[in-house]
C-alpha positions in Angstrom: -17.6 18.8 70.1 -15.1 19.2 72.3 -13.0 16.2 71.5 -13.3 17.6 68.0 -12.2 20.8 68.7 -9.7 19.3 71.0 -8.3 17.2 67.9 -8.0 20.6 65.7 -5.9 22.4 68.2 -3.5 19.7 69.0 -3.3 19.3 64.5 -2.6 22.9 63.8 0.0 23.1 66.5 2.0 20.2 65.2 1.9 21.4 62.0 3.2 24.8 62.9 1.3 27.0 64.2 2.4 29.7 66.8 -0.8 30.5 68.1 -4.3 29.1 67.2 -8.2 29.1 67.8 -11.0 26.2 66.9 -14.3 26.6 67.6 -16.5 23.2 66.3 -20.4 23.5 66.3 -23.0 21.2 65.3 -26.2 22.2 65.3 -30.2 21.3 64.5 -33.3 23.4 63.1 -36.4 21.9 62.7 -38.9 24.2 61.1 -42.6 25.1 60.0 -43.0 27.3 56.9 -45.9 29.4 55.8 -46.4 30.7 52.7 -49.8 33.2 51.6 -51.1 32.5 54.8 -50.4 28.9 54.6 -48.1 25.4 55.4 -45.8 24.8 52.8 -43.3 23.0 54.6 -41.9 21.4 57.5 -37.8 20.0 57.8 -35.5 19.3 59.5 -32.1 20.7 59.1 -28.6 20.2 60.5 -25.0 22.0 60.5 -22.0 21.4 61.1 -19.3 24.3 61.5 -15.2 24.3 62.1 -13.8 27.2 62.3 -9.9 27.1 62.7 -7.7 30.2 63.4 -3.9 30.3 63.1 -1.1 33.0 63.6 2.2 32.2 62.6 5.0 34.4 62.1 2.6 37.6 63.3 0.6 36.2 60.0 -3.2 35.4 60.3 -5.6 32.7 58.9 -8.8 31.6 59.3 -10.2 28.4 57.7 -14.1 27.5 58.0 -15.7 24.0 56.7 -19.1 23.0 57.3 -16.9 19.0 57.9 -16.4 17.4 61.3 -15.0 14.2 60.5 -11.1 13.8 60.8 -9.9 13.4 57.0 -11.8 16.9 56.4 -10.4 18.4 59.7 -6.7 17.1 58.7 -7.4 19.0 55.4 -8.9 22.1 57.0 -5.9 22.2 59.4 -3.0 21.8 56.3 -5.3 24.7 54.0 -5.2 26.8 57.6 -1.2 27.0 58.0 -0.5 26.6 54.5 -2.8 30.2 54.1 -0.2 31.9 56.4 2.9 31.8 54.0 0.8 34.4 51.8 -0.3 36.9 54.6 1.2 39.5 55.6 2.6 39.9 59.0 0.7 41.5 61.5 1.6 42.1 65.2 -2.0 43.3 66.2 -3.3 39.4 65.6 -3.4 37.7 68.6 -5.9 35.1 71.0 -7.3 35.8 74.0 -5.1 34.3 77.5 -6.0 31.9 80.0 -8.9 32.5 82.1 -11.6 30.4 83.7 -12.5 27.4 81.7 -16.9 27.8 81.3 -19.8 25.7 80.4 -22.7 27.2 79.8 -26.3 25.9 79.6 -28.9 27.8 77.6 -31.2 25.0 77.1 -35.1 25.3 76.7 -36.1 22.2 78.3 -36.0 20.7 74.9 -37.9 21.0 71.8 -41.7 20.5 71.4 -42.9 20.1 67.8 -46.8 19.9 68.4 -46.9 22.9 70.3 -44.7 25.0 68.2 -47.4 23.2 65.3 -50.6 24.6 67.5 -49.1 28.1 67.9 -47.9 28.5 64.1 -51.4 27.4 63.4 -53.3 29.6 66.5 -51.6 32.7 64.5 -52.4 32.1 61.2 -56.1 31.4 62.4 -56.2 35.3 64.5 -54.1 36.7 61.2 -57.1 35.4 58.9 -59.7 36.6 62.2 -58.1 39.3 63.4 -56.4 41.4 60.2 -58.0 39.7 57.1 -56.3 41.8 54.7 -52.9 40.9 55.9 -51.2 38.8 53.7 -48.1 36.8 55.6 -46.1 36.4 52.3 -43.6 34.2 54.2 -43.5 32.8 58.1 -41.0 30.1 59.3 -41.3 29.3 62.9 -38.5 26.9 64.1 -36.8 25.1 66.9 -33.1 25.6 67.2 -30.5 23.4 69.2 -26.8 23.6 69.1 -23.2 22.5 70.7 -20.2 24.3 70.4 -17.1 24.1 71.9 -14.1 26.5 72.0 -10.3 25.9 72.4 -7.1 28.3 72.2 -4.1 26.7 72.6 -3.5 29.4 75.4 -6.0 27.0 77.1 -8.8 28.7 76.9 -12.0 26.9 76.8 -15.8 27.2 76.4 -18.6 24.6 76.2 -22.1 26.3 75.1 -25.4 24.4 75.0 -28.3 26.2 73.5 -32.1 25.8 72.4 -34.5 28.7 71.3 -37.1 28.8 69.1 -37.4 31.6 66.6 -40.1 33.3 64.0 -40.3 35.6 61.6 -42.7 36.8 59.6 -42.8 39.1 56.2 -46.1 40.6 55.5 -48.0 43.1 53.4 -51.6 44.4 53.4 -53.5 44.0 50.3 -57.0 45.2 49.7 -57.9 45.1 45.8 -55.6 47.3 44.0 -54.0 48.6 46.9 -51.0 47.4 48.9 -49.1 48.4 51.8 -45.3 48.6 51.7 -43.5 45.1 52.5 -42.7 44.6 56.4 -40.8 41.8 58.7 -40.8 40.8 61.9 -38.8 38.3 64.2 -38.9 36.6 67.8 -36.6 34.5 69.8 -38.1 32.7 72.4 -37.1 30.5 75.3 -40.6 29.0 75.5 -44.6 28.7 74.0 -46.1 30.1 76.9 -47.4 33.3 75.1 -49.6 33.3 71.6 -46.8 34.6 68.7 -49.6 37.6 68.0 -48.9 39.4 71.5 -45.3 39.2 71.8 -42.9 42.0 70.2 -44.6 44.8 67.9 -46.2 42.2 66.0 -50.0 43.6 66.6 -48.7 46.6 66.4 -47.2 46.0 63.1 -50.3 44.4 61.7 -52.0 47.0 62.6 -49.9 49.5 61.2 -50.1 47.8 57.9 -53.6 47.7 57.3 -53.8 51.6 57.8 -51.1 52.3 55.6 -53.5 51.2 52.5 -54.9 54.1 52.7 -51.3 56.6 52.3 -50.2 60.0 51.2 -47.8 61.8 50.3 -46.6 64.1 53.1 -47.5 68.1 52.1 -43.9 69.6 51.4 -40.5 69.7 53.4 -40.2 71.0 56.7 -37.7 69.9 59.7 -39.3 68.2 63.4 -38.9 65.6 65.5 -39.5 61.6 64.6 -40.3 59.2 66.9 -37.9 55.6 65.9 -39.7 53.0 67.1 -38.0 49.9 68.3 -38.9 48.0 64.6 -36.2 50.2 63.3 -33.3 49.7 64.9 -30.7 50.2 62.0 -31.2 54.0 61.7 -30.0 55.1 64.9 -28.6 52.2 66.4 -26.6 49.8 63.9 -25.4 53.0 62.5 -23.5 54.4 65.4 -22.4 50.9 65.9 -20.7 50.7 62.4 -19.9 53.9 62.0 -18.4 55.1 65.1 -17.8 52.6 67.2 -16.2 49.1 65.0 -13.1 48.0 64.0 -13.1 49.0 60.9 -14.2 53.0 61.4 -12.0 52.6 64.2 -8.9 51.4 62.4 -9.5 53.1 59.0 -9.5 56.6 61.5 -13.1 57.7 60.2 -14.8 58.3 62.9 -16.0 61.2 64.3 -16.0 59.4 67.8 -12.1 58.3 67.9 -10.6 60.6 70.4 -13.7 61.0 72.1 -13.8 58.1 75.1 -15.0 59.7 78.1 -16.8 62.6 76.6 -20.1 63.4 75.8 -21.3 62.4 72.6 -25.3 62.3 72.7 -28.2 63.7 74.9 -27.7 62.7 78.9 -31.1 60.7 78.4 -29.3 58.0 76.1 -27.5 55.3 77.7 -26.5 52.6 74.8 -25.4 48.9 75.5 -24.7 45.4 73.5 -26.4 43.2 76.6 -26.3 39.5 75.1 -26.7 38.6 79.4 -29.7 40.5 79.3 -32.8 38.4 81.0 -35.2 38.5 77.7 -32.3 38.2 75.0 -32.7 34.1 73.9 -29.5 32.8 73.9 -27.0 35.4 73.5 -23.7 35.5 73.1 -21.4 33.5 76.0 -17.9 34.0 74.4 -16.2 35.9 72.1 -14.0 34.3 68.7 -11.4 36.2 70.6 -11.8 33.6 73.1 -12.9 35.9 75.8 -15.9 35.7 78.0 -18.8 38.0 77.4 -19.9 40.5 79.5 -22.6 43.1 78.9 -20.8 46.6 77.7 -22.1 50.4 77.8 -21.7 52.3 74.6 -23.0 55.2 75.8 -23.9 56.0 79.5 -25.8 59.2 80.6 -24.6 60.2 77.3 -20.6 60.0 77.7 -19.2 57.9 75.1 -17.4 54.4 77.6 -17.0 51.9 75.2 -16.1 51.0 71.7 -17.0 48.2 70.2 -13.8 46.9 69.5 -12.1 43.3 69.0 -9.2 42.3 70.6 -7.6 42.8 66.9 -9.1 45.8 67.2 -8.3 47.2 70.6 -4.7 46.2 69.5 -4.4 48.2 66.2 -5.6 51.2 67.7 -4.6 51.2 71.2 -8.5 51.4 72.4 -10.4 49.4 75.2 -11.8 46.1 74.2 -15.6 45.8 74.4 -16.7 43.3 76.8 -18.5 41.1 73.7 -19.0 40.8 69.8 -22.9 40.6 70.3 -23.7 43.8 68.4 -26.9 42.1 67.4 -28.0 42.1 71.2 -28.3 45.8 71.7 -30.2 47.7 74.3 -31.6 51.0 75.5 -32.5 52.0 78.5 -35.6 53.2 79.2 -36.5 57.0 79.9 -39.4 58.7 81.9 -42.0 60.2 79.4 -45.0 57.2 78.3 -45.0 57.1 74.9 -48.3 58.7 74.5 -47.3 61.3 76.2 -44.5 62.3 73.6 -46.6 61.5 70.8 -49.1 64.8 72.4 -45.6 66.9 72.5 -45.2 66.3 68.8 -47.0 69.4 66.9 -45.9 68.0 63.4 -43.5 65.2 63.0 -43.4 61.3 62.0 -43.5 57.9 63.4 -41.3 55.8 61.9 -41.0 52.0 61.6 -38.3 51.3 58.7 -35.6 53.2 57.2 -33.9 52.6 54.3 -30.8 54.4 53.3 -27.2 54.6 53.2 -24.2 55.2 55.3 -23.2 58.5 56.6 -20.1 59.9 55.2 -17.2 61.4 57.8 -19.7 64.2 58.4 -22.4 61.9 59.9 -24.7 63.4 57.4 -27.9 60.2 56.5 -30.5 60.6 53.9 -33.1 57.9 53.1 -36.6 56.8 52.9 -39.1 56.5 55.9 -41.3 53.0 55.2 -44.1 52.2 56.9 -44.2 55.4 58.8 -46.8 57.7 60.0 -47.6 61.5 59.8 -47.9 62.8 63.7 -49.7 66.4 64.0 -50.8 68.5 66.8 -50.0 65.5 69.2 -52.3 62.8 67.2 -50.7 60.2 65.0 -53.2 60.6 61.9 -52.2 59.5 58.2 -50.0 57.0 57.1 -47.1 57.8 54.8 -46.2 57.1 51.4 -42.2 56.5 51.5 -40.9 59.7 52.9 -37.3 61.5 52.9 -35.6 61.9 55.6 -32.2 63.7 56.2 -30.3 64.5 59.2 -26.9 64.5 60.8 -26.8 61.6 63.0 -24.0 63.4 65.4 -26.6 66.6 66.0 -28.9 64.8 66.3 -28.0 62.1 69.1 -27.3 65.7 70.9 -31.4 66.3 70.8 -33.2 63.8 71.7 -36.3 65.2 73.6 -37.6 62.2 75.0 -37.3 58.5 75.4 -40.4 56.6 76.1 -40.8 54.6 79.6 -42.2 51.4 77.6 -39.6 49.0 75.8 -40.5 46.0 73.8 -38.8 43.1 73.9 -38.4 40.3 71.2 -35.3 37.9 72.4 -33.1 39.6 70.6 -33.2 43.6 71.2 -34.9 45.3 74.1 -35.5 49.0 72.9 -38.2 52.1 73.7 -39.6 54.1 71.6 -37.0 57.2 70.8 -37.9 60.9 70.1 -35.1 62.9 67.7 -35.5 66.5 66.8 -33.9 68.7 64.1 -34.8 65.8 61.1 -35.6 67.0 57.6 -38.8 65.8 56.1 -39.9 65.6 52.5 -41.9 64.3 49.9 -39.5 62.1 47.6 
């Protein structure tokens, strides 16, 4: 890979480049899949990615081929420059400068087949044991290992090595006539040490499922407080991310949060972070397209808005900080003080929610959408499960009223996340 990349940079140079980027990766997934609660399949699958970046004149292109060999990177290289002469100019494009040259090992000790076979196998036995009127519509569990290699031609370069395994199940309860609502969930491991059935909110999930046969509608519209569990991390999370916090919100001027760096923007309980360093995230992110490395970055701290989550393009078009990494997938919050079941008993009518589905907020920061797989919470007691629910709020207000954030976190390789208490939410029947 790094010959290959090596090879790229040197080719779009000669053939005019001012500035460019190549980033070659090859990788390998072999993979179990279960279908109703059974093997369908098992493959093997492999990848191989170029991804060339040029700026020429101020003028930007990127070029991406799933090709390593050198007749398809010579073409690659030619589309690349040739995709300039259209563009327009541009002074906010740029590459990262030199820094430390890094390799990086995230290796998992290699992959083992049989046991990743046994486990797969040890689940579906405790799904059919444990929660016999689960049905796992679909489950892959799989073994990933890749290369990549980075280049700039300021002479920047990474080397990455990385194994995880990963699995992901989708899953309803049926009993007769009746069905839950649809529901995922996904790991990213380092290692087979623990059964797939304890790790995450899997369980939990299950669990959650089979109850929810038995749902109802939730008796008219009032406002309280919803507890977001760490399932549902596109409600609160993902949606400040994109919202008030990216390039794009950022550039386009949209966000309520652009002139706010340094102030306070949520309740002192939240601190907010992309962590792709943290200990339990499986192979997160090392470097940046940009070309920088990655460093864990605070969002929010104690509530005051530190970071946003800029690019370099980014932080150039608007004049902002750079965040530290792209890994916006790798997001984390700290934990608070209150035990979970201890801000369940607070709640005197209120929800537990697991999935939202909805839009966008608009410049207000006003959300509506529907609460899935959620749970009616009254006098301090979770009790029924929910029939899909509204809910509508102003994410803004609301990040200013968070009563409690549990102590307990769960952890699934890819997000480490507690339990999160909101008032002032509107609930009601659809």
């Amino acid at each position: 890979m790094k010959e290959i990349a090596a090879y790229a940079l040197d080719a779009l140079l000669k053939a005019g480049a001012d500035k460019a980027v190549c980033r070659a990766a090859r990788g390998r997934k072999d993979e179990f899949n279960v279908e109703a609660n059974k093997f369908t399949l098992l493959r093997t699958l492999f990848n191989d990615t170029l991804y060339l970046k040029v700026i020429k004149d101020h003028k930007k292109a990127v070029t991406v081929v799933n090709k390593l060999d050198k007749d398809s990177i010579d073409r690659a290289v030619a589309d690349c420059v040739s995709l300039t002469a259209s563009a327009q100019a541009d002074e906010a494009e740029d590459i990262a400068g030199k820094t430390e040259n890094k390799t990086f090992d995230q290796r998992a000790g290699g992959s083992d087949m049989d046991a990743l076979f046994r486990r797969t196998k040890d689940f579906l036995e405790q799904v059919r044991g444990e929660f016999p009127k689960i049905v796992l519509e679909g489950m892959t569990s799989e073994f990933n290992s890749g290369k990549t290699a980075y280049a700039n031609s300021n002479g920047v370069e990474f080397l990455n090595d990385t194994e995880n395994y990963y699995v992901t199940t989708s899953f309803a309860a049926k009993d007769g006539e009746k069905a839950s609502s649809f529901n995922f969930h996904g790991l990213n491991l380092s290692s087979l040490t623990r059964p797939f059935m304890d790790l995450g909110m899997q369980r939990t999930l299950f669990d959650e499922s089979v109850r929810s046969l038995d749902a109802r509608m939730v008796d008219g519209k009032f406002t309280g407080k919803v507890i977001v569990t760490p399932a549902c991390d596109d409600m609160i999370w993902q949606t400040i991310l994109g919202c008030f916090l990216s390039d794009m919100s950022m550039i386009e001027g949209t966000s309520r949060w652009k002139d706010s760096l340094g102030t306070k923007v949520a309740d002192s309980k939240l601190t907010f972070r992309a962590s792709p360093l943290h200990p339990s995230v499986v192979s997160g992110e090392r470097f940046t397209l940009d070309g920088f490395e990655s460093r864990d970055t605070d969002f929010i701290s104690n509530g005051v808005l530190t970071s946003f989550a800029l690019s370099l393009y980014g932080a150039n078009k608007t004049g902002k900080p750079r965040a530290g990494n792209t890994a916006f997938g790798n997001i984390e919050v700290a934990a608070g003080d209150t035990p979970l079941a201890d801000m369940i008993k607070s709640i005197d009518r209120g929800i537990l929610l697991n999935r939202f589905s909805g839009g966008s907020p608009g410049p207000s920061g006003d959300i509506s959408g529907v609460a899935k797989n959620s749970f009616l919470i009254e006098n301090g007691k979770v009790t029924d499960a929910l029939k899909e629910t509204m809910v509508s709020f102003n994410i803004v207000d609301v990040l200013m009223n968070i009563p409690a954030i549990s102590r307990e976190r769960c952890e699934n390789g890819v997000t480490v996340l507690p339990w999160c208490c909101f008032d002032g939410i509107t609930i009601s029947p659809p």
